[in-house]
C-alpha positions in Angstrom: 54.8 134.3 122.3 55.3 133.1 125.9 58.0 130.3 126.6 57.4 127.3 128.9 60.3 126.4 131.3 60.2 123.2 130.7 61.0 123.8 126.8 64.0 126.3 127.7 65.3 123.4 130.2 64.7 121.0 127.5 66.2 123.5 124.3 69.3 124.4 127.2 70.0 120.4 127.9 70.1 119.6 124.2 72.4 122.4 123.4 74.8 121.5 125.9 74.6 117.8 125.1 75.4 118.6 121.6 78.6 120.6 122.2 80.1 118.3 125.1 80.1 115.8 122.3 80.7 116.9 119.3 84.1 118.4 121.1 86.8 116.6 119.8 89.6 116.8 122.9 86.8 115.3 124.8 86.0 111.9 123.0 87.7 109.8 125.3 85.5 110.9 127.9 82.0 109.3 129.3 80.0 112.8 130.3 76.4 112.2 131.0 74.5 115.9 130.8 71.3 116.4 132.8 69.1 119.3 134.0 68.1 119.6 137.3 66.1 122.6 137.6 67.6 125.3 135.7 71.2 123.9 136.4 72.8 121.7 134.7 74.4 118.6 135.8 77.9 116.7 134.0 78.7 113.5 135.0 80.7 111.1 134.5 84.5 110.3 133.7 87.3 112.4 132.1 90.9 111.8 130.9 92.1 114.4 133.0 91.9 117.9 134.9 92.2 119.9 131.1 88.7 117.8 129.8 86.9 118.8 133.0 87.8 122.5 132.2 86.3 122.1 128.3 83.5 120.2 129.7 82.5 122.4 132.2 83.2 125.7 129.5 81.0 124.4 127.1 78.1 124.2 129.7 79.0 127.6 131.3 78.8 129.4 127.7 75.1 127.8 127.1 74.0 128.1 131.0 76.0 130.3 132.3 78.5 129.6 135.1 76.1 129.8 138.1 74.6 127.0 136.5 77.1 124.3 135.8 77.4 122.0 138.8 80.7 119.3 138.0 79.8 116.0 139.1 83.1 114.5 136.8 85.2 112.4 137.9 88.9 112.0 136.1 89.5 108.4 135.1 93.2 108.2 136.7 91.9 108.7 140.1 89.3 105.8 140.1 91.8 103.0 139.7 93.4 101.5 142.5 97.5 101.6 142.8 
């Protein structure tokens, strides 16, 4: 049984996109996951600096740390003062 990349990308991304959202400390956030290559991407907006941290866990356990790049931004420092 061989395995195609694109599958193990595809099987990775869905894994990940099922954790980040089924995690209830971070429903208040807007995370987008993508793959690009073998890594995978989180974007979006958090509540703050602990979300980022369970965001960016959860990916690390599928992916593995090397291959979690944190594209999040928190929500408190996008609006103006």
């Amino acid at each position: 049984m061989t395995f195609e990349p694109e599958s193990l990308a595809y099987d990775q991304l869905a894994s990940v996109q099922a954790a980040v959202s089924s995690e209830p400390e971070l429903k208040s956030s807007s995370i987008s996951v993508s793959m690009v290559g073998r890594s995978v991407l989180l974007k979006g907006y958090v509540a703050g600096y602990g979300n980022r941290e369970k965001a960016t866990a959860i990916a690390a356990l599928i992916a593995g740390p090397e291959n979690v790049h944190d594209r999040m931004q928190d929500r408190d420092s996008t609006t103006d003062s």
